[in-house]
C-alpha positions in Angstrom: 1.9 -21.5 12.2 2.2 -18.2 10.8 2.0 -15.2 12.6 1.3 -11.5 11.7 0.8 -8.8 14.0 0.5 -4.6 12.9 0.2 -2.1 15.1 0.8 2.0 14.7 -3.0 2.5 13.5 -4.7 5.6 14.9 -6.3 8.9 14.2 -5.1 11.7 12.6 -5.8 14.9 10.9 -5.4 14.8 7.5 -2.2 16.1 6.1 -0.8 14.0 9.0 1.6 11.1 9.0 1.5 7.5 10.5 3.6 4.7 10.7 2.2 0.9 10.2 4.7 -2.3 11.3 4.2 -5.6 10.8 6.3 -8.3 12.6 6.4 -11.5 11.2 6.9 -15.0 12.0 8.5 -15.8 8.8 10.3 -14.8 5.8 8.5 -15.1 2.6 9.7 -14.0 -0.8 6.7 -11.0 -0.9 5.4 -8.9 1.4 2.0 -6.5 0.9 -0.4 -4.2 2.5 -4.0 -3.7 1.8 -6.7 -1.8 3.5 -10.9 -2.6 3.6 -12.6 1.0 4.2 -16.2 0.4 5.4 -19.0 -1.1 2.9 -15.8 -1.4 0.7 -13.7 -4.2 -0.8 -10.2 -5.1 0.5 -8.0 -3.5 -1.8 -3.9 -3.5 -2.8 -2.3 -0.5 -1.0 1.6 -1.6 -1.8 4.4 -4.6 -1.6 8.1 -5.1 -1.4 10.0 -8.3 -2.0 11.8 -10.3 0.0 15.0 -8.3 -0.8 13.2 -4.8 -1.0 14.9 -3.8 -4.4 11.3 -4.3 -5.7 8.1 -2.3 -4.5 4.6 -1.5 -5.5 2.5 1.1 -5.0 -1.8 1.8 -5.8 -1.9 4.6 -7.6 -3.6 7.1 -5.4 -1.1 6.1 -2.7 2.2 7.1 -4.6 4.3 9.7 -3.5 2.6 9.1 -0.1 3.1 5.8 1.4 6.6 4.3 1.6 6.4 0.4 2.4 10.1 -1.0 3.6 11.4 -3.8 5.3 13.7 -4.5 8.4 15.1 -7.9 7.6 17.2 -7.6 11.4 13.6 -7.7 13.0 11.5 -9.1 10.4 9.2 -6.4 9.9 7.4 -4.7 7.1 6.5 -1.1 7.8 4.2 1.2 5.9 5.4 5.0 6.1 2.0 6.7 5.4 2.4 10.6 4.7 0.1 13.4 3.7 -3.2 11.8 4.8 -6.1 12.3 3.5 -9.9 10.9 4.3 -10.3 8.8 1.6 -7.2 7.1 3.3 -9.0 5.6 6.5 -9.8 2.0 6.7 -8.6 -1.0 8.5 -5.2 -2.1 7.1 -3.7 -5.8 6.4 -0.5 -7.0 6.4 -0.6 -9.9 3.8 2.7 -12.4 3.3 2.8 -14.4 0.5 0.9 -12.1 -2.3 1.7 -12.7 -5.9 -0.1 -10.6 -7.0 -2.5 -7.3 -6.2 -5.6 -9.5 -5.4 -6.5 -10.5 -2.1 -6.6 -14.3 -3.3 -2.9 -14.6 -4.2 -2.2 -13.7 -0.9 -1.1 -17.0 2.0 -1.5 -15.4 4.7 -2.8 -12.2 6.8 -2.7 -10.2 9.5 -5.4 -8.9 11.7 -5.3 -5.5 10.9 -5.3 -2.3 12.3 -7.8 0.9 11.8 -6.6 3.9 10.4 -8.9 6.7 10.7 -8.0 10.1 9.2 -10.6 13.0 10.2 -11.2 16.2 7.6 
């Protein structure tokens, strides 16, 4: 069975920094985070490959948000810098994704709230 857990949510002041992990069970060949604010849809925040020579980023997130991976612990960690509101919402680790869309993803985590205050 699969396993994903995150942790480093919080709150913070915007303009602030925090740091998402995700330990996982397994190895898979992609790795992704996505975020659900409230009375929104779960949407693509950024993924690395297995190998992290490849990475993605949403648009609004770039130059922000640094996703890497610590292949000694089997982690996938999202550096997220220069907060802003619009930025709070509970976050998902996701393994498997092929693509941006929550169905090409295999398997998630149970996510952890981010809540930037203005």
């Amino acid at each position: 069975q699969v396993q994903l857990l995150e942790s480093g949510g919080g709150l913070v002041q915007a303009g602030g920094s925090l740091r998402l992990s995700c330990a996982a069970s397994t190895t898979f060949n992609r790795y992704a985070w996505f975020r659900q604010a409230p009375g929104k849809e779960r949407e693509f925040v950024a993924a690395i490959s297995w190998s992290g020579g490849s990475t993605d980023y949403l648009d609004s997130v770039k130059g922000r948000f640094t996703i890497s991976r610590d292949n000694a612990k089997n982690t996938i960690n999202l550096q997220m810098n220069s907060l802003k509101s619009d930025d709070t919402a509970v976050y998902y680790c996701a393994l498997g994704c092929s693509g941006r869309t929550v169905g090409t993803c295999d398997y998630w985590g149970q996510g952890t709230q981010v809540t930037v205050s203005s």
